[in-house]
N, C-alpha and C positions, 0 to 999 in steps of 0.2 A: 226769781232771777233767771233771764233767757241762758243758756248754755255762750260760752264765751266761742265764736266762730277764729278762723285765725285771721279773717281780715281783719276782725277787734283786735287782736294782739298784736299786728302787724303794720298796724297804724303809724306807729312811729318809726318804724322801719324802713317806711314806704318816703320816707323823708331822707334817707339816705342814699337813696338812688337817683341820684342826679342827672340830668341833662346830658350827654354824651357832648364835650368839653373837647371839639376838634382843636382849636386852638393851643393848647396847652400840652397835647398828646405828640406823639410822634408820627411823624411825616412817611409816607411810602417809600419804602426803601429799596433801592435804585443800584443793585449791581455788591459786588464783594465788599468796596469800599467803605459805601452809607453800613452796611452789616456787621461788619468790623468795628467801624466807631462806636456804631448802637451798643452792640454787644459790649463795649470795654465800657461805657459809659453805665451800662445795664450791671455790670459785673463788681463795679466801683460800691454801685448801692447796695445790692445785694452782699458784699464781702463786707461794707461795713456794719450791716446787722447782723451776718453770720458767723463772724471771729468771734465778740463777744457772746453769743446763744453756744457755738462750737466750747467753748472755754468753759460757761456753764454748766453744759450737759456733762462735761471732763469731769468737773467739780461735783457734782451731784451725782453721776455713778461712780465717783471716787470712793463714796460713801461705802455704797453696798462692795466695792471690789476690797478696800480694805477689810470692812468683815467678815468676808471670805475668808483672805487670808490668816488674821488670826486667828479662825476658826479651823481653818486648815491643820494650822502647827497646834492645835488642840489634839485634832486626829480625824478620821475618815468619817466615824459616826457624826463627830459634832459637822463637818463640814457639809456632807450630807443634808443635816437638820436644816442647817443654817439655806440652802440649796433647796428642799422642799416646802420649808417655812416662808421663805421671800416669794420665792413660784405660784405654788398653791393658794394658800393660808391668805398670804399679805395679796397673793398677786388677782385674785379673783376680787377682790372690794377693789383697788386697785383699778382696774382693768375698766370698772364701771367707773368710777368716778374721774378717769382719764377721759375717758366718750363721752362722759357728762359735759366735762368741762369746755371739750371742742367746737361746742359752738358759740363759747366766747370769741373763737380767733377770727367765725365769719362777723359777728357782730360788734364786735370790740373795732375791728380791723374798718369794716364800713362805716361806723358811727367817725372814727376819728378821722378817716378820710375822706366825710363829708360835712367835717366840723361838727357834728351833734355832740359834743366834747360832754354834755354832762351826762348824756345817757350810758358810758361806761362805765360812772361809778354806780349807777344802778343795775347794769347786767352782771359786773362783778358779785354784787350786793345779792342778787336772787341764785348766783352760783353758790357761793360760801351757803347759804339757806341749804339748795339742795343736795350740792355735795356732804354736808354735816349731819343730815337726816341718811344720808346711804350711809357715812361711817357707822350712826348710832345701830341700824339693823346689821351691821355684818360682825358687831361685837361678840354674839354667839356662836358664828362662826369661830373665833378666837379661843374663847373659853372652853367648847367642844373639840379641838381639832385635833388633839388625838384618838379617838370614837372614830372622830373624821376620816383621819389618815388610817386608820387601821381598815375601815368600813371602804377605805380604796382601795386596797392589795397593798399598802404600804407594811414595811417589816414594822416587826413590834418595836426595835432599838429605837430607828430614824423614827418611827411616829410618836415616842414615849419624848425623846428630845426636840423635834419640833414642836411638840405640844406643849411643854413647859418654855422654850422661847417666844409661843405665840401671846403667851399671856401678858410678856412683857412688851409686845410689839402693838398692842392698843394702840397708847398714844400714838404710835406713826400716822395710823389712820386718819384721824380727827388734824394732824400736821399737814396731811396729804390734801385735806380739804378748805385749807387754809389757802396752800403756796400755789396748785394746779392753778386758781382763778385770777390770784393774786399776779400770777406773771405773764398770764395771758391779758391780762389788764394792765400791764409793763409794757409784755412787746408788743403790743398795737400802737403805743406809743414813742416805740423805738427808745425804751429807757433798760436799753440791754444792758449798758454798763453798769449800772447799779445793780442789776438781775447777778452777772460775772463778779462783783466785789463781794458780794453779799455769799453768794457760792465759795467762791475762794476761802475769806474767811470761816465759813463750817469745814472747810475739807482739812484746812490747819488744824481745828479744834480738834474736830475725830481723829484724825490720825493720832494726835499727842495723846489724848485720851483713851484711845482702844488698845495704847501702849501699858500705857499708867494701869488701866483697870484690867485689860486681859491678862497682860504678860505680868506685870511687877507685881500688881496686888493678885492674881489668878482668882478672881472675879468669874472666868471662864463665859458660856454663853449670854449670861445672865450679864454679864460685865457690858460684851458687845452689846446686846441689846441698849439698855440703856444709853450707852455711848450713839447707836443710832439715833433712838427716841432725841434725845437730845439734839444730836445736831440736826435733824429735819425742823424742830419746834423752835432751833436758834433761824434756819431761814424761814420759815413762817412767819415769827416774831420783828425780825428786821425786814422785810418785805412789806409789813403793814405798818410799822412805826416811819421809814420811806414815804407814804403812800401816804399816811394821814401831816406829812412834814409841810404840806405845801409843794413839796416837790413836781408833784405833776399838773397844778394850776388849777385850771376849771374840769377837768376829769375827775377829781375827787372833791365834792361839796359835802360830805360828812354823810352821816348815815339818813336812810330815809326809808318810813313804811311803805314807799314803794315796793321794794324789795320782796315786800309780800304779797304785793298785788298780779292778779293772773298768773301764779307761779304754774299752774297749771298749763297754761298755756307753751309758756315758757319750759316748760319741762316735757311736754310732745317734740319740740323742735328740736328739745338736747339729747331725749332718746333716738331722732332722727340719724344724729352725728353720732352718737355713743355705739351703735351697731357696730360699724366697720372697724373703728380705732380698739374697741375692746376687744373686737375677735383677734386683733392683730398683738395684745398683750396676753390673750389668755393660750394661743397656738402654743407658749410657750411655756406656760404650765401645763396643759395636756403631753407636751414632748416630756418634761421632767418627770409627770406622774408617769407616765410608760416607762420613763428609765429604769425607775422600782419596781416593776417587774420582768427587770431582764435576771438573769443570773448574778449572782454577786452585786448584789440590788447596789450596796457602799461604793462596788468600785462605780460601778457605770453611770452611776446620779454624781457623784465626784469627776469622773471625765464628761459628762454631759454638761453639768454646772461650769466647768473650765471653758469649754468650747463654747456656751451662750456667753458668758463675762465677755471673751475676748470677741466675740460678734458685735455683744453691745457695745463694747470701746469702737471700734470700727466704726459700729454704727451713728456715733454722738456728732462724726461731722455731717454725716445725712440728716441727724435730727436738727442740728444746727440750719442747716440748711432749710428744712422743712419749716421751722421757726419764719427764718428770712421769706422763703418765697410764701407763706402765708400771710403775714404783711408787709411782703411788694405789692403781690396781687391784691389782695384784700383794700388796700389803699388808694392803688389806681384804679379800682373798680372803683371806689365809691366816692371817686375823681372826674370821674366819667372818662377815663384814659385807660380802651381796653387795645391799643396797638402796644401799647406799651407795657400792661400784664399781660400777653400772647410773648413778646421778648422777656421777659422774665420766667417765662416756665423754657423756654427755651435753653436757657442758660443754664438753667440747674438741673435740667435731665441733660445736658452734656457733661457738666463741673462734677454733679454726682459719679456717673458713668468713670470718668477718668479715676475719679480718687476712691474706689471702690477697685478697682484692676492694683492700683498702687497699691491698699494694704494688701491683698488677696497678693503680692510677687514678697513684699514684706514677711508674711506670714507663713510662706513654705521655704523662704530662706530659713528663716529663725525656729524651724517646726522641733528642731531636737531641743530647744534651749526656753521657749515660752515657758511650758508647762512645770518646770521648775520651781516658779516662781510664783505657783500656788498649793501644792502638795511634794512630799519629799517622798511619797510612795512610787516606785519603779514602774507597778502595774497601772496604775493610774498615767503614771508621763506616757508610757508606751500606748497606750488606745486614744490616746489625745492625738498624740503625732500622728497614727494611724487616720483620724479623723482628720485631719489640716486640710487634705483635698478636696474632698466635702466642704468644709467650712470657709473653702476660699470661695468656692462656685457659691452658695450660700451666700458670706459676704460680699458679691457685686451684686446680684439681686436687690437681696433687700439693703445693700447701701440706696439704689436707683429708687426702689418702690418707696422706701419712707422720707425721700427726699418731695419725691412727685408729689404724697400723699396730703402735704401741705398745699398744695394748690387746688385741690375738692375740697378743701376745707374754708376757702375763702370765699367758696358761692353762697 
């Protein structure tokens, strides 16, 4: 068998690039007025894929913000755990299989924007393959990660408790390689609102539940864990029960050994996309693992883990965003209406900009009062607030960069 080149693999791709479609695109624009319309008109589509992907991401790091906190009111060490367990541990398989999955959004986004509607439920189909094969090799990470964590200058406390919650956090993995392909197979088809129903009700469930098993039954880490495990495999499970319903018409025709065909190929192109998106999830375990060796390793991975949470909330309407203008773009390209995604990146590197300045004036008003409301240690609130000016300059950055980062994802 001749080695697979990517013009073989590419074949069907090359079907999605259609004709440049003047007709149908937008017309030269002609002074503040035409710019004005464009943009509100621009702003219209865009805001309706972003509310619900914005509500989503709400919903979905609701998850991990909750067991923080009642891991918090456990105490420093468990919050810690919890804090170098989700970073490190979770966040390096994690990180790959986030970049793996990104280049559903180029191809998902172009196939349904040039009608090739059944070639999605095949690229989902060869993602679930590969992402499930990264979960299955990073399992040893899990089982080892206190060797792990010790073997990186982590204390013997936080590496002895994140290493017995990592064992229970398996499952999330194998979850993670379900929902990442499954909803990038949604929003190419702008089926966000089911993406936002499906989210809401997990973030119900966890909450009730990390009450029930941490606090009343004191379950303790071992309680949350589970309570996560769960509710990521409850959107997993409803993301694909959705999906096989009929719901999304000629995008899903049932399973097919395609899926297994040139995954090779198909897996050059996803490490292609996986570079940048993973370096951008694992900066943030590299930052935590230094936190552990500042002094008073507890307190400072406890004000560190405070100030990424309150980033990442910040940051859910940039990801939202990011969602959005990866299929606007993505859609109009493979429309052949590129006047039309040139004003869509437009739009959300200003929309972003404004609403990244707006948390960042939010968040040094309220600097004495946030950090409260994830540890009741003194030293811990005081090096947060300390932190807020940082983390406001921080939060407009990367509110702008991870908004933008959706639009290099749609080529």
């Amino acid at each position: 068998m001749h080695p697979i080149s990517m013009a073989d693999y590419d074949e069907k791709v090359e079907q999605l690039l259609p004709v440049y479609d003047d007709d149908n695109d937008i017309g030269p624009i002609n002074g503040i007025n035409d710019f004005a319309k464009e943009f509100f008109i621009e702003s219209k589509k865009l805001w309706y894929l972003a509310f619900p992907a914005i509500f989503t991401s709400f919903c979905q790091y609701g998850l991990i913000t909750i067991t923080q906190v009642f891991a918090g009111r456990l105490g420093t060490t468990q919050l810690a755990a919890v804090a170098v367990q989700n970073s490190i541990i979770s966040g390096f398989p994690y990180g790959i299989q986030f970049g793996l999955s990104s280049a559903l959004e180029t191809y998902c986004g172009q196939a349904y924007g040039a009608n090739q509607f059944k070639m999605l439920g095949t690229y989902m189909q060869k993602s679930w393959v590969i992402l499930n094969a990264m979960a299955i090799t990073a399992v040893p990470l899990f089982i080892f990660a206190t060797p792990v964590l010790k073997f990186l200058g982590q204390t013997p406390s936080i590496s002895t408790e994140a290493g017995k919650l990592a064992i229970w956090m398996i499952p999330q993995q194998f979850a993670y390689a379900s929902i990442l392909p499954s909803t990038k197979f949604l929003q190419a088809q702008s089926k966000v609102v089911a993406i936002a129903v499906i989210a809401a009700a997990a973030l119900c469930f966890h909450a009730f539940f990390s009450w029930f098993l941490v606090q009343n039954l004191g379950w303790g880490l071992v309680g949350a864990a589970l309570v996560l495990d769960g509710s990521w495999w409850f959107i997993a499970t409803a993301q694909f029960l959705y999906i096989i319903s009929g719901a999304c018409g000629e995008t899903w025709s049932g399973f097919s050994w395609k899926a297994f065909q040139n995954l090779w190929g198909f897996l050059k192109i996803s490490v292609a996309s996986a570079v940048m998106m993973s370096l951008e999830v694992w900066y943030i375990m590299a930052l935590t693992l230094f936190a552990g060796y500042l002094d008073d390793a507890e307190i400072s991975i406890d004000a560190f883990s405070i100030c990424i949470n309150i980033l990442g909330w910040a940051c859910m309407v940039a990801i939202g965003l990011n969602v959005a203008s990866s299929v606007r773009v993505s859609n109009e390209l493979g429309s052949g209406h590129p006047r039309k995604a040139r004003l869509s990146v437009l739009v959300i590197g200003m929309s972003s900009l404004l609403i990244g300045l707006f948390f960042t004036l939010i968040l040094i008003v309220t600097r004495k009062r946030y950090p409260e409301i994830f540890t009741n240690s003194s030293e811990v609130q005081q090096i947060v607030e300390e932190l807020t000016p940082l983390l406001g300059i921080s939060m407009v950055f990367t509110n702008v960069q991870y908004a933008l980062s959706g639009i290099y994802q749609s080529f």
